[in-house]
N, CA, C and O atoms as CSV, one atom per row, in Angstrom:
chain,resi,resn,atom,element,x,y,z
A,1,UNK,N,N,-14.188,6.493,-18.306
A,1,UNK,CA,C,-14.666,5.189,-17.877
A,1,UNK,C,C,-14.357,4.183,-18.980
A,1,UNK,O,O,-14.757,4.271,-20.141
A,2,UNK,N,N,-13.395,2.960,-18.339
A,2,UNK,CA,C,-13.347,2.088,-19.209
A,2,UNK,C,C,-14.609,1.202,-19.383
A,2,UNK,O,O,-15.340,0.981,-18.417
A,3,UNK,N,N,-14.869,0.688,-20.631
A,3,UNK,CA,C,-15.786,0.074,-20.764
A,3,UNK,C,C,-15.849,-1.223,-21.434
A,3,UNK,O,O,-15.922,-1.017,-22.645
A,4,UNK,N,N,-15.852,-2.299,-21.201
A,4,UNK,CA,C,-15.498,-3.661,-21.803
A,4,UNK,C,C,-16.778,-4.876,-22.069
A,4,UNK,O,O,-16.936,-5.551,-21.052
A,5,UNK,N,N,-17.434,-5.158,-22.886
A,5,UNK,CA,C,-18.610,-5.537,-23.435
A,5,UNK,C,C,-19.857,-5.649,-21.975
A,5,UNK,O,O,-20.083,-6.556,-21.175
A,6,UNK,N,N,-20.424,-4.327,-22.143
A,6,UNK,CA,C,-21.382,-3.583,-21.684
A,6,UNK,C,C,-20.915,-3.329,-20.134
A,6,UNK,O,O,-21.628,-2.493,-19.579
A,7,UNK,N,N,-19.502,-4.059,-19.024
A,7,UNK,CA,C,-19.451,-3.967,-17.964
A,7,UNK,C,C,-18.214,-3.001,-17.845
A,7,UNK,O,O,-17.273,-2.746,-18.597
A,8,UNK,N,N,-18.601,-2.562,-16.586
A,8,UNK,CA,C,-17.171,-1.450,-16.539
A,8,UNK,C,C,-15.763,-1.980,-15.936
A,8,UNK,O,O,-15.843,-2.840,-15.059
A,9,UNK,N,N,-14.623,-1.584,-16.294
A,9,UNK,CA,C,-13.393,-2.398,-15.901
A,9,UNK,C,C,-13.298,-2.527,-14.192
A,9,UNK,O,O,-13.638,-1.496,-13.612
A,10,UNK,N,N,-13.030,-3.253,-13.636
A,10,UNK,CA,C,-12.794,-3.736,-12.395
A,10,UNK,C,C,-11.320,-2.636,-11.552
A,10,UNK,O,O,-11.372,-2.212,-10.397
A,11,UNK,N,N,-10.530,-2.482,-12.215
A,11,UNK,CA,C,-9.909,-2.008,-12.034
A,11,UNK,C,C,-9.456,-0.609,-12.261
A,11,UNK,O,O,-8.590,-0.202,-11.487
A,12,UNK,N,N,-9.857,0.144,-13.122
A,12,UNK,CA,C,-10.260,1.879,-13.758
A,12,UNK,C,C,-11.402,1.950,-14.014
A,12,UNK,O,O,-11.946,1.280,-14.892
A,13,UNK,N,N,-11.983,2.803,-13.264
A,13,UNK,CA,C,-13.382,3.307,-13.267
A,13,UNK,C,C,-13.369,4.862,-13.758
A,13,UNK,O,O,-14.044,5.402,-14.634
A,14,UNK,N,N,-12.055,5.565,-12.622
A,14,UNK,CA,C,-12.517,6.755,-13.479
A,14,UNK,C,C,-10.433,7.100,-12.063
A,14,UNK,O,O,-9.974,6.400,-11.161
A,15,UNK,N,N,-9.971,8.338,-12.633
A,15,UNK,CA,C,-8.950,8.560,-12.156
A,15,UNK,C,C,-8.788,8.596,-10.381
A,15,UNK,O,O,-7.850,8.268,-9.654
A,16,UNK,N,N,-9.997,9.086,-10.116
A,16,UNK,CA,C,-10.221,9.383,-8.257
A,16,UNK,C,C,-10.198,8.269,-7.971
A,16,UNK,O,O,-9.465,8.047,-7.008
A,17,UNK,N,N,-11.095,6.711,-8.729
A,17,UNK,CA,C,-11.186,5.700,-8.010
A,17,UNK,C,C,-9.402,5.204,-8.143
A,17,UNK,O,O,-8.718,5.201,-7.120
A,18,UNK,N,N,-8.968,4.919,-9.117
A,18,UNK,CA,C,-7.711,4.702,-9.474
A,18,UNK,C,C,-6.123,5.344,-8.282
A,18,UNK,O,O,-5.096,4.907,-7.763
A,19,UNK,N,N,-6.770,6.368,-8.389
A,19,UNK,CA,C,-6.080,7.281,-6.943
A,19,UNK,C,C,-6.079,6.562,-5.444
A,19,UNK,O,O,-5.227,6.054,-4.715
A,20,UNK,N,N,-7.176,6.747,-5.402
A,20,UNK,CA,C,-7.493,5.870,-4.106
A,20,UNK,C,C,-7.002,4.483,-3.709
A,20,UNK,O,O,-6.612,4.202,-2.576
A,21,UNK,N,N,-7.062,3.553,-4.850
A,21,UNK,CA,C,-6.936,2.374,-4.665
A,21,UNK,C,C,-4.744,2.283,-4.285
A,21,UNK,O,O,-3.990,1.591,-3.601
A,22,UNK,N,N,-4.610,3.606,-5.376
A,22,UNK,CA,C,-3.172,3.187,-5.237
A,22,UNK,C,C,-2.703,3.547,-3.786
A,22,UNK,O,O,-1.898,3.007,-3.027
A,23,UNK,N,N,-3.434,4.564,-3.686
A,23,UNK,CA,C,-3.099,5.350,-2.032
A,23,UNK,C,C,-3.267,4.367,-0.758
A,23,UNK,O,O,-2.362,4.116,0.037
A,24,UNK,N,N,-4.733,3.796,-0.696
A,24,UNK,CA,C,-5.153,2.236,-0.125
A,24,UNK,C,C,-3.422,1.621,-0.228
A,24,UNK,O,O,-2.473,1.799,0.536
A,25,UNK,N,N,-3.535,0.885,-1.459
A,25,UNK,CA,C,-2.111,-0.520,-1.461
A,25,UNK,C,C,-1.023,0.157,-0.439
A,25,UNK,O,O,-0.581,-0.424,0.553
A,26,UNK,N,N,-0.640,1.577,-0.877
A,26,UNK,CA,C,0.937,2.058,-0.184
A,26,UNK,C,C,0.610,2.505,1.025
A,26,UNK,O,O,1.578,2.900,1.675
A,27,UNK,N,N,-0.795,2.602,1.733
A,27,UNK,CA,C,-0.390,2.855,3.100
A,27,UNK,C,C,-0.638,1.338,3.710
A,27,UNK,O,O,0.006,1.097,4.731
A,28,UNK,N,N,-1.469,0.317,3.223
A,28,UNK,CA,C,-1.210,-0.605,3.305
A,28,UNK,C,C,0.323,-1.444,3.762
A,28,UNK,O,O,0.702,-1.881,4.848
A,29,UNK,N,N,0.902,-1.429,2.528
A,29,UNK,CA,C,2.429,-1.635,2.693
A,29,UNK,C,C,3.008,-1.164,3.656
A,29,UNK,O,O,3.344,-1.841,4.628
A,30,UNK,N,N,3.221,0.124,3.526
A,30,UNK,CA,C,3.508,0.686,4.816
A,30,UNK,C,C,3.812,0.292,6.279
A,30,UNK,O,O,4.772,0.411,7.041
A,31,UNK,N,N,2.196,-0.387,6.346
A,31,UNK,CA,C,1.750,-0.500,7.581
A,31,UNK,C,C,2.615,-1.822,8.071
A,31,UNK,O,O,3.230,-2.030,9.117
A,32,UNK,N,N,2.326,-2.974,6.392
A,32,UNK,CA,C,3.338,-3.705,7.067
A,32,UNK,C,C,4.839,-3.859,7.220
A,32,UNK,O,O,5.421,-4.647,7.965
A,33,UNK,N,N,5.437,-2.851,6.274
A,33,UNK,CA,C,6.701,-3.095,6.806
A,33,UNK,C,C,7.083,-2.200,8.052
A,33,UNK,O,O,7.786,-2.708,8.926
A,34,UNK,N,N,6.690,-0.996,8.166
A,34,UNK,CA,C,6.568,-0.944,9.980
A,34,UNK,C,C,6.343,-1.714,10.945
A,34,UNK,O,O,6.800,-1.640,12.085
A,35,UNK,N,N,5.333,-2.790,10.324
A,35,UNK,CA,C,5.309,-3.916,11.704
A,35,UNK,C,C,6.366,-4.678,12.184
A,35,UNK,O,O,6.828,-4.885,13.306
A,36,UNK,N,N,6.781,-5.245,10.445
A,36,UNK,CA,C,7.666,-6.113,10.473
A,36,UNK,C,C,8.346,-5.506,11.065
A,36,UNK,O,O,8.560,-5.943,12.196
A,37,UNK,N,N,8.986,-4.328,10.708
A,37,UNK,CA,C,10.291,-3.933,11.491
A,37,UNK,C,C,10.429,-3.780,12.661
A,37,UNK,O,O,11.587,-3.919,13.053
A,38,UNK,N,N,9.278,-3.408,13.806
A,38,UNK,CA,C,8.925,-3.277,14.865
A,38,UNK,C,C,8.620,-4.901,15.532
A,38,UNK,O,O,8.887,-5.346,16.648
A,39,UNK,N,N,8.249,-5.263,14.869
A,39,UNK,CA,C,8.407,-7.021,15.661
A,39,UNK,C,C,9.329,-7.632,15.344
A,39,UNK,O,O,9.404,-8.744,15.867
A,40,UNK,N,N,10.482,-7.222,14.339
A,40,UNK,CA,C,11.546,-7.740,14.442
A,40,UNK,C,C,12.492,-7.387,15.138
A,40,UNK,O,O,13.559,-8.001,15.155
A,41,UNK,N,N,12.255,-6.351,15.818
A,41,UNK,CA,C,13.152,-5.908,17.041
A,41,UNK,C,C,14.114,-5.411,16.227
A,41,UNK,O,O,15.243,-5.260,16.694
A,42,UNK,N,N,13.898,-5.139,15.152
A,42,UNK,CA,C,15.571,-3.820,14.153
A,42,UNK,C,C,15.332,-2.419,14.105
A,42,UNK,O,O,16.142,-1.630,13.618
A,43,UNK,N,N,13.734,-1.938,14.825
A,43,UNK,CA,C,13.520,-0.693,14.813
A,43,UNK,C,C,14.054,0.109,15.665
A,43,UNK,O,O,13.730,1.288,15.521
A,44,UNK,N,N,14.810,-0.148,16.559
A,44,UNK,CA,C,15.248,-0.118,17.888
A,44,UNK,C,C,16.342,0.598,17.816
A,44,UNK,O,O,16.936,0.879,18.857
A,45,UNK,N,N,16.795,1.010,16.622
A,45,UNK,CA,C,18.549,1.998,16.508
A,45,UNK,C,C,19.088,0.604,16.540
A,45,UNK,O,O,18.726,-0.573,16.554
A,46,UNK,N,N,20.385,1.539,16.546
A,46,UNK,CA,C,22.058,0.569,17.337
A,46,UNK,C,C,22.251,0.699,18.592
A,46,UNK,O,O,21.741,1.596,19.264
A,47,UNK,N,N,23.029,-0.208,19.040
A,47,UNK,CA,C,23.567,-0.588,20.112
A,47,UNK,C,C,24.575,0.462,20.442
A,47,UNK,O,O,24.873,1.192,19.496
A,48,UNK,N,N,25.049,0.647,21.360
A,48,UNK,CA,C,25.650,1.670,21.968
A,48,UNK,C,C,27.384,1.125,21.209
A,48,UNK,O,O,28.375,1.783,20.893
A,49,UNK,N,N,27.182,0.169,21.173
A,49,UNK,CA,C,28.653,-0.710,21.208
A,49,UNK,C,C,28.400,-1.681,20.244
A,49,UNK,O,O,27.924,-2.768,20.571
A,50,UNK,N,N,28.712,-1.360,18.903
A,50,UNK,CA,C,28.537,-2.590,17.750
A,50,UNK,C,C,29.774,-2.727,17.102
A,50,UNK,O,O,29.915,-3.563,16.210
């Protein structure tokens, strides 16, 4: 546990919380560039004929 005049760091608490948070952001991300790609209509393959 980080510890910074008497409060604990906001951001490292202890390795599990640290874990989590990174795991959180990248399925996060994830989620949106699947969207994007799916509402941009490029998820779709190729065209039979390009």
């Amino acid at each position: 546990v980080l510890v910074h005049r008497g409060r604990r760091s906001l951001w490292i608490v202890n390795p599990t919380a640290r874990l989590s948070r990174v795991a959180l952001t990248a399925t996060l991300v994830l989620v949106g560039i699947g969207g994007f790609t799916r509402g941009s209509g490029s998820g779709y393959g190729c065209a039979d004929r390009w």
